[in-house]
C-alpha positions as CSV (number, residue, x, y, z in Angstrom):
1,X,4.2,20.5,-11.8
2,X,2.8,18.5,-14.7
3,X,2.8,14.4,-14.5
4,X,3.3,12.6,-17.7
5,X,4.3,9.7,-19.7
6,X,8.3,11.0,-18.8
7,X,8.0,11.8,-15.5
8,X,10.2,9.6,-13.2
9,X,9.3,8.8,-9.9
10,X,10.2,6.6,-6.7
11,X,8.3,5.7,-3.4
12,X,9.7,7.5,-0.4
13,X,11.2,5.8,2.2
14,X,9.5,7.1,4.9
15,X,6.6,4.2,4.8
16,X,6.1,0.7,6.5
17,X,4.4,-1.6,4.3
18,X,3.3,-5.3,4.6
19,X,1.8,-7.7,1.9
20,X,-1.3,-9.5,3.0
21,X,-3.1,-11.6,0.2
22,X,-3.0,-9.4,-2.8
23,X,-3.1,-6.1,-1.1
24,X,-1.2,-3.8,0.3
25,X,-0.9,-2.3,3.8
26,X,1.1,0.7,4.7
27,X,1.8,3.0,6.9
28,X,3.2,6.6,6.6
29,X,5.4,7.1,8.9
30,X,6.0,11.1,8.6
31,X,1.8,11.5,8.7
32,X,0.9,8.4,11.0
33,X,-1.7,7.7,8.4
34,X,-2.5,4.2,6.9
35,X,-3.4,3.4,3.2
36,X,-4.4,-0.2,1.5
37,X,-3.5,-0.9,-1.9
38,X,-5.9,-3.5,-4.2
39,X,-3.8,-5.8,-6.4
40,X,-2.8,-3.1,-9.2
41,X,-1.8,-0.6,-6.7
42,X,0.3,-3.3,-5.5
43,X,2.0,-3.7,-8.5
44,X,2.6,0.1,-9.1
45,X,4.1,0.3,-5.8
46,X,6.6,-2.7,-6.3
47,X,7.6,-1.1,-9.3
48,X,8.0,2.1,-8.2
49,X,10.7,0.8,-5.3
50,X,13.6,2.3,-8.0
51,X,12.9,5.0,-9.7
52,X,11.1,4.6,-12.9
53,X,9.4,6.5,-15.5
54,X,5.4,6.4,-15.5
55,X,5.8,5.2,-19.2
56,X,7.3,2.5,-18.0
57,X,4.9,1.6,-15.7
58,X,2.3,1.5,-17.8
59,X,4.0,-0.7,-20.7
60,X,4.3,-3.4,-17.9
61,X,0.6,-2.7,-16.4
62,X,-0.9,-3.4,-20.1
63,X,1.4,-6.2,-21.0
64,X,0.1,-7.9,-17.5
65,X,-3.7,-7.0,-17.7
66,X,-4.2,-6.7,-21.5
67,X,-5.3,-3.2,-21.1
68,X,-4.7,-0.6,-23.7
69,X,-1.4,1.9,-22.9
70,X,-3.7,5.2,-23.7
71,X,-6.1,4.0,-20.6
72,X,-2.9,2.6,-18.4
73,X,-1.5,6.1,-18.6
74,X,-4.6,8.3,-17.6
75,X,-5.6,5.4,-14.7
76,X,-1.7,5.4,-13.7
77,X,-1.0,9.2,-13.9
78,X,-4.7,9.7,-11.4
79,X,-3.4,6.7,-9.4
80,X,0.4,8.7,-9.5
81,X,-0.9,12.3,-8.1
82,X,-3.0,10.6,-5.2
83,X,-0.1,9.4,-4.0
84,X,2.1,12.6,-4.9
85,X,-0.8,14.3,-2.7
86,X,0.0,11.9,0.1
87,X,3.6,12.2,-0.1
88,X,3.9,8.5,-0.4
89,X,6.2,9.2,-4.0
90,X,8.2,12.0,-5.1
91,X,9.0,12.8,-8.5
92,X,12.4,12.0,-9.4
93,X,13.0,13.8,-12.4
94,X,10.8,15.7,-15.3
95,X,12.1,14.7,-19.0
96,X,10.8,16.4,-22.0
């Protein structure tokens, strides 16, 4: 399935996750695996808690770190389909 811009998404709920400084821990419950997030992962995942669209996403990453959208999407959409791999996030819906 293709990821884009329109492509809504949500973390699963199958994961425990704790804040400690600016990162992330988690764990996943259905694989027994543990992942860290850095600070922008962080972010993704807080927004991600409903489900939102990855265009989204990225309009609040660039407004926050003063990136350009074109890069936010590309780094976001990479960042989006590690965790798709992981089953950490589904996709929610596919708009055209």
């Amino acid at each position: 399935m293709e990821i884009n811009e329109t492509t809504i998404i949500a973390k699963n709920q199958n994961n425990v996750e704790a804040q400690i400084g600016e990162e992330l821990t988690m764990m996943s419950i259905d694989k027994g695996m543990y992942y860290t997030l850095n600070k922008i992962g962080s972010e993704i995942w807080k927004l991600v808690g409903e489900p939102i669209k990855i265009q989204h996403i990225c309009e609040q990453l660039s407004v926050q770190y003063n990136i350009d959208e074109n890069t936010c999407k590309k780094d976001v959409i990479i960042f989006i389909k590690k965790m798709l791999e992981q089953d950490l996030i589904s996709i929610e819906k596919q708009q055209k």
